[in-house]
VEXGU-799510 format. One record per residue: residue number from 1; x, y, z of N, C-alpha, C in turn; residue in one letter. Coordinates in steps of 0.05 Angstrom, whole numbers, plus 5000, padded with zeros to 4 digits. Layout:
BEGIN
{NUM,{X,Y,Z},{X,Y,Z},{X,Y,Z},"a"} ...
***
This chain:
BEGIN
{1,{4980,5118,4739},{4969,5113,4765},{4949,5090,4763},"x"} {2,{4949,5079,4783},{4924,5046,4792},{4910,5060,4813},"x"} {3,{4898,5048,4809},{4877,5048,4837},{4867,5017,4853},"x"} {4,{4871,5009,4865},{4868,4982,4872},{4852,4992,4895},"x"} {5,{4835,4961,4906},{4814,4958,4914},{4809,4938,4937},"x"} {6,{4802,4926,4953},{4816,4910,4974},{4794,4904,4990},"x"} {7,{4773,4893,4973},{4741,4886,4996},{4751,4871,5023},"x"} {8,{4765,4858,5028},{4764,4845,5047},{4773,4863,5066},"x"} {9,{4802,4886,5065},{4811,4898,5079},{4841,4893,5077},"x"} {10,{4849,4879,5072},{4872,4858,5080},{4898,4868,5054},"x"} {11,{4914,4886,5058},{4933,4895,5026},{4939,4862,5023},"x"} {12,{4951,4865,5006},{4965,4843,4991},{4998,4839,4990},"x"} {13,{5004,4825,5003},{5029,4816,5005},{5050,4829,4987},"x"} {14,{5061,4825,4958},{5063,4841,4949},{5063,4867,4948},"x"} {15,{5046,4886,4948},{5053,4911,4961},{5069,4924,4988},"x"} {16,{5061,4901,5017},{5079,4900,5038},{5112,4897,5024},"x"} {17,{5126,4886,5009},{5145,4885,5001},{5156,4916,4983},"x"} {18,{5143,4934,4984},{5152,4957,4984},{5157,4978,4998},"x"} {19,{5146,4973,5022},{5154,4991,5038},{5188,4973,5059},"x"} {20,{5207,4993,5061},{5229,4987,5064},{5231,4981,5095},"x"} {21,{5218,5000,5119},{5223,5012,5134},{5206,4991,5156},"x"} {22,{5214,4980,5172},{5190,4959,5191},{5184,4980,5214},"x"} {23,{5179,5007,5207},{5171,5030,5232},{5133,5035,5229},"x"} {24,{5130,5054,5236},{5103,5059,5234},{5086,5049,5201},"x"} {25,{5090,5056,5185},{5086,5050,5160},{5073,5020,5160},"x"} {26,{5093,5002,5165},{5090,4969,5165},{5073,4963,5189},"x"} {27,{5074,4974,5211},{5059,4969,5233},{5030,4978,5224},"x"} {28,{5017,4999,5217},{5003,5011,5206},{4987,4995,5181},"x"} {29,{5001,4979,5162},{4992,4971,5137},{4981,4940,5152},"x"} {30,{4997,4922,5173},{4985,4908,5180},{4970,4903,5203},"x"} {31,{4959,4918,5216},{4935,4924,5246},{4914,4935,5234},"x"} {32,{4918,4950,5209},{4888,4963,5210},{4881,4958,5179},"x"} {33,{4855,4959,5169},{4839,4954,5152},{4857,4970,5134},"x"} {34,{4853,4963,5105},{4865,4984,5086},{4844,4970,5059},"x"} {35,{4823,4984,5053},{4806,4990,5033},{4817,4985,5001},"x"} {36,{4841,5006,5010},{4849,5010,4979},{4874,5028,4974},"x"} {37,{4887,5030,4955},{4915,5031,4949},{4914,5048,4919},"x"} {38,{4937,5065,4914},{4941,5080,4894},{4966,5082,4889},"x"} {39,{4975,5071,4869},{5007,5067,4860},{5005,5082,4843},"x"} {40,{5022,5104,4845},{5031,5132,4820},{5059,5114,4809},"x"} {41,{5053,5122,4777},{5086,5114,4773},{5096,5138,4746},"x"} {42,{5122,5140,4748},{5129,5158,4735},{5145,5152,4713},"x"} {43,{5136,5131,4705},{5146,5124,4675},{5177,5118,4674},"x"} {44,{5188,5121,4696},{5224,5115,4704},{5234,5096,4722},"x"} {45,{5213,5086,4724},{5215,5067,4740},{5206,5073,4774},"x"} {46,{5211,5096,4784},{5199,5105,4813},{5167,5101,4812},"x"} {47,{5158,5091,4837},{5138,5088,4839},{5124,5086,4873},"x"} {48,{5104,5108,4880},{5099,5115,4909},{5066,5097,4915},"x"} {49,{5070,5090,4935},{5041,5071,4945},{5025,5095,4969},"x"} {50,{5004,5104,4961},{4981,5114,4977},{4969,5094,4993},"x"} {51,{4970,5083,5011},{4948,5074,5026},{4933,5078,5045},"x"} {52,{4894,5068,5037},{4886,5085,5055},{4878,5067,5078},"x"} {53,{4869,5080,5104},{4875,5068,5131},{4844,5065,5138},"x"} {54,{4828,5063,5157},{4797,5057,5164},{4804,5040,5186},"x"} 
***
């Protein structure tokens, strides 16, 4: 697991390219502030993005 950090607010490009879906999720990651981010990974290559909202 990471924990990433995001003073300005603003995710990072890169991470937008993981989410598949242009529904709530994507709408969501870019209108509102996001602090900070938590990528779990499971050693197999799968890997889930927490992001938090404010």
């Amino acid at each position: 697991m990471s924990i990433e950090h995001y003073p300005d607010g603003t995710i990072p490009v890169q991470l937008l390219d993981w989410v598949w879906e242009a529904g709530p999720v994507l709408s969501t990651l870019s209108k509102y502030r996001t602090p900070g981010a938590a990528i779990l990974r499971d050693g197999g290559g799968t890997e889930l993005l927490l992001a938090e909202r404010t």
